[in-house]
matplotlib code that plots the C-alpha trace (Angstrom):
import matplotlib.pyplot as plt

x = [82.4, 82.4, 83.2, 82.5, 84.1, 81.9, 84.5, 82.7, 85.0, 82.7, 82.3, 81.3, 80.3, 80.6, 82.2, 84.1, 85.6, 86.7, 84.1, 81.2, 82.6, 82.8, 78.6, 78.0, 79.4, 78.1, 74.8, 75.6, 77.7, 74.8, 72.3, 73.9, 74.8, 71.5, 69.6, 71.9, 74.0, 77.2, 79.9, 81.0, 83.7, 85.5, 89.2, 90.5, 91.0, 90.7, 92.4, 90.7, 87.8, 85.4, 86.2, 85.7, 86.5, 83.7, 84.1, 81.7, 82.0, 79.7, 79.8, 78.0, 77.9, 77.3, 79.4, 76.5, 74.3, 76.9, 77.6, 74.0, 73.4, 76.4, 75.1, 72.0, 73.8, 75.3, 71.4, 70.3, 73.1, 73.1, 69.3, 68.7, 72.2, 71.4, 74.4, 77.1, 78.3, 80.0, 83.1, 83.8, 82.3, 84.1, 82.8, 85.5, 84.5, 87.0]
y = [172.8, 172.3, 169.6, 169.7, 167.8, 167.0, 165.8, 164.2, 163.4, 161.0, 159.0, 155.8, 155.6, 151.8, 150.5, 147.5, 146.0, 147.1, 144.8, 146.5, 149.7, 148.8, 147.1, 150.9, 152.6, 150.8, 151.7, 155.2, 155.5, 153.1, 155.4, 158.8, 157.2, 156.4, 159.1, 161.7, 160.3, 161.5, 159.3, 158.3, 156.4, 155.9, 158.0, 157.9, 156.5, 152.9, 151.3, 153.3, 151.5, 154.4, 157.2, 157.2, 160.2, 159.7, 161.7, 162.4, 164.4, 165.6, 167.3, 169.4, 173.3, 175.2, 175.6, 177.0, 173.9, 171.7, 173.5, 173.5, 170.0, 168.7, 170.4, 168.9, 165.9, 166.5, 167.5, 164.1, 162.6, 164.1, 163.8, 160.0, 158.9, 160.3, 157.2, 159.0, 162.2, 164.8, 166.0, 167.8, 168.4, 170.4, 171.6, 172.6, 173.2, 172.9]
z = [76.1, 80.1, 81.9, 85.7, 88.2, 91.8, 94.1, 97.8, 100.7, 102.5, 106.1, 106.4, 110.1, 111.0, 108.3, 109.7, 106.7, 103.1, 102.0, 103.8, 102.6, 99.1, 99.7, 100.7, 98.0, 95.2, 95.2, 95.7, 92.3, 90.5, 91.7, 90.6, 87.2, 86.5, 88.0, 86.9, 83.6, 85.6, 85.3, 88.7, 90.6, 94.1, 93.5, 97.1, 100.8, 98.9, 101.9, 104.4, 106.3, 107.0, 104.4, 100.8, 98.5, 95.3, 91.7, 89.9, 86.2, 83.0, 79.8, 78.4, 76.8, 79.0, 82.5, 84.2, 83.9, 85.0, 88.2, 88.4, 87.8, 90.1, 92.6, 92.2, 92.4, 95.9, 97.2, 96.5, 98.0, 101.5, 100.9, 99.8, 101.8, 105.3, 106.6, 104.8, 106.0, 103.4, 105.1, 102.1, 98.9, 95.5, 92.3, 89.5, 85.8, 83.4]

ax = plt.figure().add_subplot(projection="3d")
ax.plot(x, y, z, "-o")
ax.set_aspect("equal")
plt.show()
């Protein structure tokens, strides 16, 4: 069994309120939960206006596929998300 961690350090450029950041996000974790059956969730910078550190993590048995999937995963983000920039960006399998 493998479980692989994506961890995304993200900027919000404009973000004027933890509101508007929070409107941002959303979609973002809705989309990669449905798209990729990733469970995924904001972990960091909650009280910080224009950064957001995401977490994304799978199953599965075989460690290869999930460093392959989550980083399949982080293509489609910086593809499909061009407004949030990835300062940072981990894979860990466990």
């Amino acid at each position: 069994m493998a479980i692989g961690i994506l961890t995304l350090h993200l900027q919000l450029p404009g973000c004027t309120s933890l509101k508007e950041k929070r409107s941002r996000i959303k979609p973002v974790l809705a989309r990669l939960h449905r798209e990729f059956n990733v469970s995924a969730s904001e972990e960091g910078f909650n009280d910080r206006w224009q950064e957001a550190r995401l977490v994304c993590a799978m199953v599965s048995n075989d460690a290869s596929f999930s460093r392959q999937a989550l980083q399949t995963v982080l293509s489609f983000t910086e593809e499909h998300f061009p407004d949030l920039y990835i300062l940072e960006h981990r894979i860990e399998i466990l």
